[in-house]
N, C-alpha and C positions, 0 to 999 in steps of 0.2 A: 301429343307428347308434351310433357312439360318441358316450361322452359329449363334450361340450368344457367343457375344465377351462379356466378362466382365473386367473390370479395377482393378490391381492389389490393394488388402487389405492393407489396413493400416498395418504399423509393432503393435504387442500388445504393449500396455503399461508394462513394467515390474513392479511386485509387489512391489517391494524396493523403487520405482519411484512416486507409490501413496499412498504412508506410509511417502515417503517423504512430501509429498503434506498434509495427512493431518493431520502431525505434524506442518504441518507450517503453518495451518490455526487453530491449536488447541492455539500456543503461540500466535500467531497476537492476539486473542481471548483476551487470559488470561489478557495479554498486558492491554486493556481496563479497567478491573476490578480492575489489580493491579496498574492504574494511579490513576483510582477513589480513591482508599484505603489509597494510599501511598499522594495524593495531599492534605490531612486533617494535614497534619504533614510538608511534603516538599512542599513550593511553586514551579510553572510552569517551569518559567528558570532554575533553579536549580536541580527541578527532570530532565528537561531534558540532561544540562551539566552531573550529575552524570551517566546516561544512558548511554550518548556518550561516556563519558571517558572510561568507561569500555569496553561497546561493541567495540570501537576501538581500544583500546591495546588489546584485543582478536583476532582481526580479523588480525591488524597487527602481532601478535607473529604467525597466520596463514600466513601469507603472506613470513613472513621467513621462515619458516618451507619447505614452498613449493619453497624456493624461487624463488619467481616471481618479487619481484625489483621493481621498480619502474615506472608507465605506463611512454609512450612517451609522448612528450608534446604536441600532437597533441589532445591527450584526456584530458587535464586539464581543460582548458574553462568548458568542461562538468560538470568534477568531484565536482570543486569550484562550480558552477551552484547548482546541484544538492545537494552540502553539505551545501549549505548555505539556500535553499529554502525546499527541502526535509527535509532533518535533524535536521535543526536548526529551520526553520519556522516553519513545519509541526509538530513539537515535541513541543514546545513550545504553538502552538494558541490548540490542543489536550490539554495538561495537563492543560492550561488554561479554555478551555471547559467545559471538565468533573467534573469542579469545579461548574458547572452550570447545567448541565443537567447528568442523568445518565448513565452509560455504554454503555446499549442500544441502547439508542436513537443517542448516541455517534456515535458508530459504523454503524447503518443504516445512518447516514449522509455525515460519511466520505465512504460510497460505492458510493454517488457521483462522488469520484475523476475520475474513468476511463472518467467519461461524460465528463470532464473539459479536461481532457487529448485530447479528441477526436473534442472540441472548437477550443484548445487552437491547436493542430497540423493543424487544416483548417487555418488559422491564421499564424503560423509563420515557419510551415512546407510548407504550399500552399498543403493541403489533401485534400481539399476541404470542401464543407459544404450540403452533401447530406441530402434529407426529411428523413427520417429516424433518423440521426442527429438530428435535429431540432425540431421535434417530441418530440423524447427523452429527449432537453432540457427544453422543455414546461412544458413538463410530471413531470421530476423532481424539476421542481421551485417549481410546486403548490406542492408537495411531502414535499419539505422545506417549505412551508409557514402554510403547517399542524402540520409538527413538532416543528414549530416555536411558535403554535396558542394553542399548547398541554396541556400547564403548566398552574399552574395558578400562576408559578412565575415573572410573569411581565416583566418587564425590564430586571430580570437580567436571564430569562428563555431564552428569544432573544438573551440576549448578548451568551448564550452557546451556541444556535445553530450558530451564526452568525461565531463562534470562532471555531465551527465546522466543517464549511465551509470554513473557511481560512486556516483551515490546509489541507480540502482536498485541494484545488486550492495550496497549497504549495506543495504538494505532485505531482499535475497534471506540475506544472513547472518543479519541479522536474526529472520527468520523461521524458521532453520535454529534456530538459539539457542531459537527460542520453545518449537520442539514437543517435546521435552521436559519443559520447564518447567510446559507446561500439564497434564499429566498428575499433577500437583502440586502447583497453587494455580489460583484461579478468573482469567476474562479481565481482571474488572477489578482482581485484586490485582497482575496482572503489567504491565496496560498502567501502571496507577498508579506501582508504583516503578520501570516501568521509564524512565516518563519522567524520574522521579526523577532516575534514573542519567544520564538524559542531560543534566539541566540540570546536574547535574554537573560533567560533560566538559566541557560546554561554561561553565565559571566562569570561564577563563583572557579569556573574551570580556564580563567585566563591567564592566570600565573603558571599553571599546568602548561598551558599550551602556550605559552612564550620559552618556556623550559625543555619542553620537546623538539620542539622544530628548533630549536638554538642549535641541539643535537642531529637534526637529523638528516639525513641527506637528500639530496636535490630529487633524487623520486622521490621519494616521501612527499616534499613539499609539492610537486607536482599531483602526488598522487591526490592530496587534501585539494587542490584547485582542480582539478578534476570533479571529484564528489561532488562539488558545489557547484561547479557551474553546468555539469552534464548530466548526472541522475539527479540532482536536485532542481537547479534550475530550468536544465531545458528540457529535461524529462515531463515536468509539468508543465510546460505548455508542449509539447507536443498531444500531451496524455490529453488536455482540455481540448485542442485541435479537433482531436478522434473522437472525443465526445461529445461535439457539437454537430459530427458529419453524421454517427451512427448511434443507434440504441445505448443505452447504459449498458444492460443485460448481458449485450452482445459483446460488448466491448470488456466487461467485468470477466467473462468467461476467456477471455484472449490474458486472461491475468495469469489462467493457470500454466502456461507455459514457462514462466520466470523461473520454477526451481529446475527444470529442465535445462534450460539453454543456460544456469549457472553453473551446474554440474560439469556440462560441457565446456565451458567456460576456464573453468576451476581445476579440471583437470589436467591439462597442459600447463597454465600458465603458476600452478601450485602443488600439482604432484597429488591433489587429493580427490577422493571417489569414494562416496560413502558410503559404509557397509551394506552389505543384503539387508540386515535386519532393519540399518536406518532407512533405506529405501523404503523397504515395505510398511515402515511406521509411519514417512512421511507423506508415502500414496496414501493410506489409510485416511491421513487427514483430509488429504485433496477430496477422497473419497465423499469425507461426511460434509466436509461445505459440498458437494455435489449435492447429495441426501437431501442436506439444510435444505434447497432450493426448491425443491420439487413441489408442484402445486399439488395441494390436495385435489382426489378425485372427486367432483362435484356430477351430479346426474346429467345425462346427456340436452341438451338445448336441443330446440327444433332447427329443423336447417332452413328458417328466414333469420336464426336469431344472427344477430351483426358480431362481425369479429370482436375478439378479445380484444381488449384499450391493454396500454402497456401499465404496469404496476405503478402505482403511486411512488413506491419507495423505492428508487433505483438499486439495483444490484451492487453491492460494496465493492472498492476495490480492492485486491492484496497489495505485499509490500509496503502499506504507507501511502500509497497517492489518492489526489484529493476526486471523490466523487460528487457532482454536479446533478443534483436530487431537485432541481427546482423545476423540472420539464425540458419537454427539447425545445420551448422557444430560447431556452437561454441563447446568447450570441455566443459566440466564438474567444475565447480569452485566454489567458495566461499562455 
């Protein structure tokens, strides 16, 4: 009788590692509801400069703590990249969004981003542009053109979803920008200045936001230090925690819960539940980044051949947070 060979098990996931994981799909969550909340009081640019400032003097005062200094300059291009289009874009067409459509619908739009991530790398990475790919961008238009078609707010029901959409594709540059960058400085050196970079960009919005919260009440002002130091700041290093314990893959696909647990989220503490039609527009989405993923069928291997290696190009994440593409020897950060 032959022998039967079997390929060695996966390491377990450690429990600290998916406690991480979903506390950091609990904030990304919250995130959404407290843009909604706080966007009736702060406008767009400004709530999102106050979020930056904060989250980055946190992550910086981490950054000395551990100190880790300053990346090489081989990683800058990226980190500017990324803080200017992630952070700054992506933060901004969001809290301008959500001034137009609800939490919800919000969050099922921006789980787009991984699909745009995976365009945008056949594109300017040369990933290619596999059927499956393509599929899944089909799949997710018409998913946007439901969520689009949901409201009976008109004009300005499109313009939210359309602003929904620009943050994710800010988010998918974003993350284009990142993966190089990580191959040359650690998670939390890049999430750090790149938030930098974003509060930045967004400085033109400080007369705004000295204007607002002069106005605005003590939630409010709690609500913006909140953003920053919990879905921004501790969000990402949770998020980095998780993805130093387990697969990219694995952990990219634990993303898709976020517009789930906002809904839920969202509906108690804002009265809102988004239509049948925007549901089924923004599963549609979920649907085609699902599609996107799916490896083409290749002809069968003989059974000595050795298991599948994990993908060079880790699995994008949704909402905006930073994926860590350089292997799993990376260490543990942010």
């Amino acid at each position: 009788m032959a022998q039967h060979e079997t390929s060695p098990s996966p390491a377990k996931t450690p429990v600290s590692a998916l406690a991480a994981a979903l506390l950091t799909m609990v904030l990304w969550a919250s995130a959404f509801v407290a843009i909604r909340h706080i966007g009736e009081s702060v406008r767009p640019g400004p709530l999102a400069l106050g979020r930056l400032l904060i989250g980055a003097v946190a992550l910086l005062a981490v950054v000395a703590f551990r100190r880790e200094g300053l990346p090489p300059r081989a990683a800058w291009p990226g980190i500017a990249g990324m803080g200017v289009f992630w952070f700054g874009l992506y933060m901004v067409a969001l809290n301008w969004g959500e001034q137009h459509t609800d939490a919800g619908t919000a969050a099922l739009l921006i789980g787009a981003g991984p699909l745009l991530v995976a365009l945008l790398a056949g594109f300017l990475l040369h990933e290619g542009f596999p059927r499956p790919l393509l599929i899944g961008l089909a799949v997710a238009f018409v998913g946007a053109a439901l969520a689009g078609a949901s409201s009976g707010g008109g004009d300005s029901a499109l313009l939210g979803v359309l602003l929904c959409l620009a943050a994710a594709a800010g988010h998918a540059v974003g993350v284009i920008f990142q993966k190089p960058a990580l191959s040359h400085a650690s998670p939390l050196q890049i999430t750090a200045y790149a938030s930098t970079i974003g509060a930045i960009a967004c400085l033109p919005f400080a007369g705004q936001l000295f204007t607002d919260l002069s106005h605005a009440s003590a939630g409010n002002w709690a609500g913006v230090v909140y953003l920053g130091l919990l879905p921004t700041a501790l969000a990402f290093w949770t998020w980095s925690y998780a993805l130093a314990h387990m697969p990219a893959g694995r952990l990219g696909a634990v993303t898709y819960i976020v517009p789930a647990i906002t809904v839920l989220l969202a509906w108690p503490t804002l009265g809102e539940f988004p239509s049948g039609l925007a549901l089924a527009g923004g599963a549609l989405c979920l649907v085609g980044v699902g599609l996107s993923r799916r490896q083409p069928k290749t002809a069968p291997e003989s059974a000595s051949s050795a298991a599948p290696e994990e993908p060079p190009f880790a699995e994008p994440a949704a909402v905006g947070e930073p994926v860590d593409v350089s292997g799993p020897a990376r260490a543990a950060q942010d």
